[in-house]
C-alpha positions, 0 to 999 in steps of 0.5 A, spaced: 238 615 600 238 622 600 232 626 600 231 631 594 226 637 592 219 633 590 213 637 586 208 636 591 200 638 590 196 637 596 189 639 597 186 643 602 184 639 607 191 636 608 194 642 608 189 648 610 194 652 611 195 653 604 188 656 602 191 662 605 197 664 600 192 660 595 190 664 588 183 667 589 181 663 583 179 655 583 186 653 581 191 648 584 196 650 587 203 648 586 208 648 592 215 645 593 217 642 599 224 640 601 223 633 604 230 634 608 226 639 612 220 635 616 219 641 621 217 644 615 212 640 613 209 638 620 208 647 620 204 647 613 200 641 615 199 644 622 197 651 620 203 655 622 206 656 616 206 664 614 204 667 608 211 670 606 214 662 607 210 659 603 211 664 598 218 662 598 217 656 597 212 657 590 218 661 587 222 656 588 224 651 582 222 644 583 227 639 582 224 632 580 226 625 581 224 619 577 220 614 582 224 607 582 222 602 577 216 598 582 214 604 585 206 602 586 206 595 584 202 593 589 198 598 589 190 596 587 189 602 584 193 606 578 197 612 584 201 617 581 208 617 581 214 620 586 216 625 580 209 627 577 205 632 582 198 630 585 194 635 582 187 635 586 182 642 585 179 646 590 170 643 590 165 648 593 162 646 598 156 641 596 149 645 597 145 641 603 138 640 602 132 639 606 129 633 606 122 633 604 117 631 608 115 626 603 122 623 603 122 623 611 115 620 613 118 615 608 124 614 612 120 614 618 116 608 616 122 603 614 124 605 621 118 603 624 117 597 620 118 591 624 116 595 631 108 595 631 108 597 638 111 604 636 106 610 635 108 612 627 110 619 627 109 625 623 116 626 620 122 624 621 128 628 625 133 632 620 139 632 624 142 638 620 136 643 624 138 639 631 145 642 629 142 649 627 140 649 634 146 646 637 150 652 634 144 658 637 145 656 643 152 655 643 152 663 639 147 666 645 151 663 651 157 668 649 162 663 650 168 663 646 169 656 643 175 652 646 178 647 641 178 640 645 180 633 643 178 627 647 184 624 642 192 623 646 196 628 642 200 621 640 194 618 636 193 626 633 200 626 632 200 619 629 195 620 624 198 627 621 205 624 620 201 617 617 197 622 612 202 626 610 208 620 609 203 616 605 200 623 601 208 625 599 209 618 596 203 616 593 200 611 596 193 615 598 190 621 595 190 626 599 183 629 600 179 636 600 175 637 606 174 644 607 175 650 601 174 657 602 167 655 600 165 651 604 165 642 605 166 639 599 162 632 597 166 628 602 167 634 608 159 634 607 159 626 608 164 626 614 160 632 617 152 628 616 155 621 618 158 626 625 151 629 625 146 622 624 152 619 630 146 620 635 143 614 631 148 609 634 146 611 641 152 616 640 153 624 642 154 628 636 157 634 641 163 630 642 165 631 634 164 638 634 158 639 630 155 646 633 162 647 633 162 646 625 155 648 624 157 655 627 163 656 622 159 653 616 153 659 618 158 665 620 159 668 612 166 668 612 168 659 611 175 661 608 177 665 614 175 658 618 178 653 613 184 651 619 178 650 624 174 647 620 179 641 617 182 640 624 175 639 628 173 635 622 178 630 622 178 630 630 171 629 629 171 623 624 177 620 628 174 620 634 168 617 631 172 611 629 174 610 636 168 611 639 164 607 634 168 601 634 172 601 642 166 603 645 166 611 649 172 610 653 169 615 658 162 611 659 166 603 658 171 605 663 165 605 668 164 598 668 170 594 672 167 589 672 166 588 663 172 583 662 169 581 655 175 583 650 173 587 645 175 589 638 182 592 636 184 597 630 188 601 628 184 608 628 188 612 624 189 607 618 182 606 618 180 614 618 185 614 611 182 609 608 175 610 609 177 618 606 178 615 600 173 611 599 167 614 593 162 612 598 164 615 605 158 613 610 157 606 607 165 604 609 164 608 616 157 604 618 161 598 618 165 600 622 158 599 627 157 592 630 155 587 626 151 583 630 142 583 629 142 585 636 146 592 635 142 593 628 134 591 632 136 596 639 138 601 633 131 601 630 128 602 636 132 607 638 130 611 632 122 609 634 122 611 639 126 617 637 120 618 632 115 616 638 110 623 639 112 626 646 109 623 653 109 630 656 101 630 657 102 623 658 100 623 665 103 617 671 099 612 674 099 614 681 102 608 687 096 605 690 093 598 692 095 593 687 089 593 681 084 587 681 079 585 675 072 589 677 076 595 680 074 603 676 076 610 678 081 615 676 087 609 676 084 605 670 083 610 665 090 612 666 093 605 666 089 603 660 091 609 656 099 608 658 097 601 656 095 604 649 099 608 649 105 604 648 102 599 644 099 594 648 092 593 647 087 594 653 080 596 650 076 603 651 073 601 659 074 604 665 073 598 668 079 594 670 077 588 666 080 581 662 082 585 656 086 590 660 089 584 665 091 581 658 094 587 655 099 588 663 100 580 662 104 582 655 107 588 658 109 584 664 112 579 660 115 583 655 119 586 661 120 580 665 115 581 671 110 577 675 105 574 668 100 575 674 095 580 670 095 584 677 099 591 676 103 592 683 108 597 685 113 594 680 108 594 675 106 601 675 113 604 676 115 601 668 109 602 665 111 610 668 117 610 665 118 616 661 120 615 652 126 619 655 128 614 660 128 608 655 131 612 650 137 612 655 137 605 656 137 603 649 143 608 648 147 605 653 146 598 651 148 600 644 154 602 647 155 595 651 155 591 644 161 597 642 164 593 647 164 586 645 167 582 640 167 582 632 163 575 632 162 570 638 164 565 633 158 560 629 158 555 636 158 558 643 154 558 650 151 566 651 148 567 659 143 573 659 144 576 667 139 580 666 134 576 662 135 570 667 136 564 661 142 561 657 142 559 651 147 555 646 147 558 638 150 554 633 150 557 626 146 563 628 139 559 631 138 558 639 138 549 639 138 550 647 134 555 652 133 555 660 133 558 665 138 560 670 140 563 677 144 569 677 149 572 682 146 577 687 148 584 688 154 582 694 156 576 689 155 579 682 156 575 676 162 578 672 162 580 664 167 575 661 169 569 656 171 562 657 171 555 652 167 550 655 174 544 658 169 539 661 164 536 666 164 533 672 159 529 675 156 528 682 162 534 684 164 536 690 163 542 692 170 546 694 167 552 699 170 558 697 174 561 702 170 567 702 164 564 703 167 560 708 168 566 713 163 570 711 158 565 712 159 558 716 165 561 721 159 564 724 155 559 724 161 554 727 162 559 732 155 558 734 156 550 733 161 546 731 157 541 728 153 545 724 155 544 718 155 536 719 147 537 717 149 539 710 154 533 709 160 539 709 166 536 711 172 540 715 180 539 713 186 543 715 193 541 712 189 535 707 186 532 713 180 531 715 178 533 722 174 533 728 169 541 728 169 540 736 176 539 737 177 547 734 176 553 738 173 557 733 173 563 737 180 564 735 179 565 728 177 570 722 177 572 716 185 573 716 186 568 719 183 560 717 186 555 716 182 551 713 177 548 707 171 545 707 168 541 702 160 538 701 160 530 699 157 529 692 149 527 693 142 530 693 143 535 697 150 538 694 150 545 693 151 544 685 147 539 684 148 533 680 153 536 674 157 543 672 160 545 666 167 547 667 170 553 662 176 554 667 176 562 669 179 567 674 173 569 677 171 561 678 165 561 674 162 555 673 155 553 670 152 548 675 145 544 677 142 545 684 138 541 688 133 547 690 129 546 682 123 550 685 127 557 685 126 557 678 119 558 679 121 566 681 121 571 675 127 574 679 131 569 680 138 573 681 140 570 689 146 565 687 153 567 690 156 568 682 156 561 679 150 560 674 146 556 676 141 552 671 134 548 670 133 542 666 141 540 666 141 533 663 139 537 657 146 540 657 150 535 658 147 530 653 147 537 648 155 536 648 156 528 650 151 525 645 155 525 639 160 522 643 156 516 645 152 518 652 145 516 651 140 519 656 141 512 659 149 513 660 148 520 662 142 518 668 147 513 671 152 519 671 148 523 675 147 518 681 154 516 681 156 517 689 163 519 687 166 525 682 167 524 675 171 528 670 170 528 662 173 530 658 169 534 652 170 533 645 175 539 640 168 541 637 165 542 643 169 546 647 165 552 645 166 559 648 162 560 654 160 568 655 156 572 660 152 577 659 149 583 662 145 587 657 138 589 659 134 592 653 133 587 648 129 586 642 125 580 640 119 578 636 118 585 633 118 587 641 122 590 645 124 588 652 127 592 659 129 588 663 131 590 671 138 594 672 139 588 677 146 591 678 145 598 678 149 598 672 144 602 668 144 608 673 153 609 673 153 609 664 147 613 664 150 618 669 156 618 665 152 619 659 149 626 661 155 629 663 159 628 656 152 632 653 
């Protein structure tokens, strides 16, 4: 169909480009595009346009076509015909106003509500000052701003061309930003939900704001309306992007996070929000909806809020403190202790209320309960509001990165935290403890459905772990692993360990699979709890039960390893008939069974490495036992 004239009235923060051949007083401006040109039209929304050419195009008479007959029909809300012009008015900028300090203790407080280990603070942060500061110290160093989109040129492209088609025909509004007065209501929305980023754990410089703060301070908006829409729209997209995916700079560091996450479409997303009458309610949905994200943001605002630990002197490393010792090293131990919200009394001497106070904090950050603060002890206890403030921040990031919902019904293995649970319609039915991958064998970030379970399994030695461990040892003697029931095959037929010369092999070459009998004394136990994976993974029992005594328990060869397993199995069998009585005959079988799980109990199994959590009102850090922490927060600080 041929594409006629069509009286267009776009606002400014669509097309800033007009603003500069605009009349100077607030009245809309009538312009007439021919639509057989898209060149253009991606001029005037870019800016290049000159004042001469869009002069010409005003003088020109519009030639208006009626819309078809069901144009907008499945629209919800009445839009304005293809033949009617969209006649939106320039708004001045909305004037900001500081909060008082009245409204910020009262912010403070709802912050800090459910977080009583938290020093209350003075007043809570007002962002647009920190803003301020970001645009002095930009305007001192003397650098000229260089413009730089973490967005592909395709999805900047792509949100352009999108806006613009469905501006022209009618099935969105277009939206004023910027006007030569300033940020309208709107502009200032989008503008505070950039500035406030620092909230969800992430970096508001990434959208510009000293930037914007910058233009909005110089005195002379209308010569920046061009600057200020583009960065604006840069800014909000990348928000969504960032919110939403997870920052693409700091996920990428993490190989081994193979959890899908949420998918979007950022461009339909940021044109739909700018429509919305309350702009910040639909971009915070945009956040994790999950209570985890919700509570570690609270605590990011705590501790935020918390009165600086500068003065706050460190406990000096020394020998462990016991019950009746004094000195220098207790005072500042007790007033650390007090400090974050732990309640060790007044004395100088390290007596029973102060060891309970370590054992809460020792608990709290899943360390030896033993009341007798070591080397560890005392290097949490020195960790400075800054570094936790960090490692909040990055496992805010890690939640960005999971999916929209883990379902009503799944399995959640804590790396760090050492335990796993079964949920089921959002309560914990399971708990216990686990035995996670060491450092060399890590346990991997993934999902899988729960398929089935076998009893009295053999254990098929990964051939990873066959040459790395028991080709040495069968080096040194060919009946080595007879001790532990480890049988040899070649080809699917058993053979005799002396009859090799294992000096002739390698990890490039060996031929052979090794397999432990079912028994006692199997590698895994009595029963695992198979959720098919690429990483062979698998939930199983151990016959070392005395391990789950460690507070650390992360020395397994990547498989998880779980306490009071006849728990779990009669959790997902007893619905379909097995009885403890069934289940204890199961475990003492002498040859492998398989069964098959129920269609409702093939739940999702997923593993999980976050090592700042909030719970009963308590925050807990847990061990980086990986070092993931120190990559994501290294990646962090350069994006700053």
């Amino acid at each position: 169909m041929k594409r006629n004239l069509i009286a267009v009235s776009l606002t400014f923060a669509l097309m800033p480009a007009l603003l500069q051949a605009a009349p100077s007083k607030a009245e809309s401006v009538e312009i007439k595009i021919d639509l057989n040109n898209i060149s253009s039209l991606e001029s005037i929304f870019s800016g290049e346009v000159s004042t001469k050419e869009l002069t010409t195009l005003q003088e020109k008479p519009p030639v208006v076509v009626e819309a078809p007959k069901d144009a907008g029909k499945e629209l919800v809300k009445p839009q304005p015909k293809a033949s009617q012009p969209i006649t939106v008015r320039p708004s001045s900028r909305s004037t900001y106003v500081p909060k008082t300090a009245e409204q910020k203790q009262k912010e403070a407080e709802a912050i800090l509500e459910n977080f009583q280990v938290f020093t209350m603070p003075a007043e809570a942060i007002d962002y647009r000052q920190r803003a301020t500061l970001w645009a002095e110290k930009a305007a001192a160093a003397g650098e000229p701003y260089q413009y730089q989109s973490r967005l592909s040129v395709k999805d900047r492209q792509n949100f352009k061309q999108n806006y613009l088609d469905k501006a022209l025909n009618g099935e969105v509004a277009a939206i004023d930003l910027v006007t030569a007065k300033g940020l309208t209501p709107q502009g200032e929305s989008l503008y505070q939900i950039l500035l406030e980023s620092e909230g969800e754990g992430l970096v508001p410089s990434l959208y510009h704001v000293g930037r914007i703060e910058n233009l909005l301070l110089s005195g002379n908006i209308s010569a920046h309306q061009v600057e200020l829409t583009e960065l604006l729209q840069d800014g909000g997209l990348a928000y969504i992007r960032d919110m939403v995916l997870g920052i693409p700079e700091i996920k990428r560091k993490d190989s081994e996070w193979l959890l899908d996450g949420r998918k979007i479409d950022v461009s339909q997303t940021f044109i739909d929000a700018l429509q919305s009458p309350d702009l910040k309610v639909v971009m915070g949905n945009l956040a994790p909806q999950y209570p985890e994200y919700q509570n570690l943001k609270r605590a990011l605002a705590a501790f935020k809020y918390r009165e600086a630990d500068l003065e706050l002197a460190i406990v000096p490393d020394g020998a462990t403190i016991k019950l009746g010792m004094g000195g220098g090293r207790i005072a500042l131990l007790r007033d650390r202790l007090n400090y974050l919200g732990y309640q060790a009394g007044e004395s100088h001497i390290y007596d029973a209320q102060m060891a309970e106070a370590v054992k809460a904090f020792q608990k709290t950050h899943l360390l030896e309960p033993d009341g007798a603060p070591g080397r560890k002890t005392i290097a949490e206890l020195n960790r400075s509001n800054e570094e936790r403030i960090k490692q909040i921040q990055i496992n805010m990031e890690r939640w960005r990165w999971m999916p929209a919902t883990m379902g009503d019904h799944y399995v959640a293995v804590d790396i760090p935290g050492f335990r796993y649970s079964v949920v089921k319609d959002g309560e914990e039915v399971l708990n216990a403890k686990t035995i996670v991958g060491r450092g060399a064998r890590r346990t991997p970030v993934f999902m899988s459905p729960m398929s089935y379970i076998v009893f009295s399994p053999y254990w098929h030695v990964p051939r990873s772990m066959a040459v790395k461990d028991f080709l040495p040892r069968l080096k040194r003697d060919p009946y080595a692993l007879n001790r532990s029931k480890i049988k040899i095959f070649r080809g699917g037929q058993e053979i005799d360990p002396g009859s090799v010369d294992w000096s002739l092999y390698s990890s490039n070459n060996f031929p052979f699979q090794l397999r432990q009998d079912p028994g006692d004394y199997n590698s895994l136990g009595r029963v695992k709890f198979m959720f098919p994976n690429e990483h062979a993974i698998y939930l199983h029992d151990t016959p070392s039960k005395s391990l789950f005594n460690r507070t650390s328990r992360d020395f397994s060869s990547g498989c998880v390893r779980i306490e009071n397993p006849e728990e779990l199995a009669e959790y997902f069998l007893g619905e379909a008939g097995w009885d403890q009585n069934r289940i204890s005959q199961a475990f003492t079988r002498t040859s492998e069974a398989h069964v098959s799980l129920a269609k409702d109990k093939k739940i999702p199994v997923y593993t999980l490495y976050m090592t700042t959590r909030v719970q009963d009102d308590s925050i807990s850090f847990r061990a980086d036992i990986y070092g993931k922490d120190k990559v994501l927060i290294e990646a962090f600080h350069q994006l700053q």
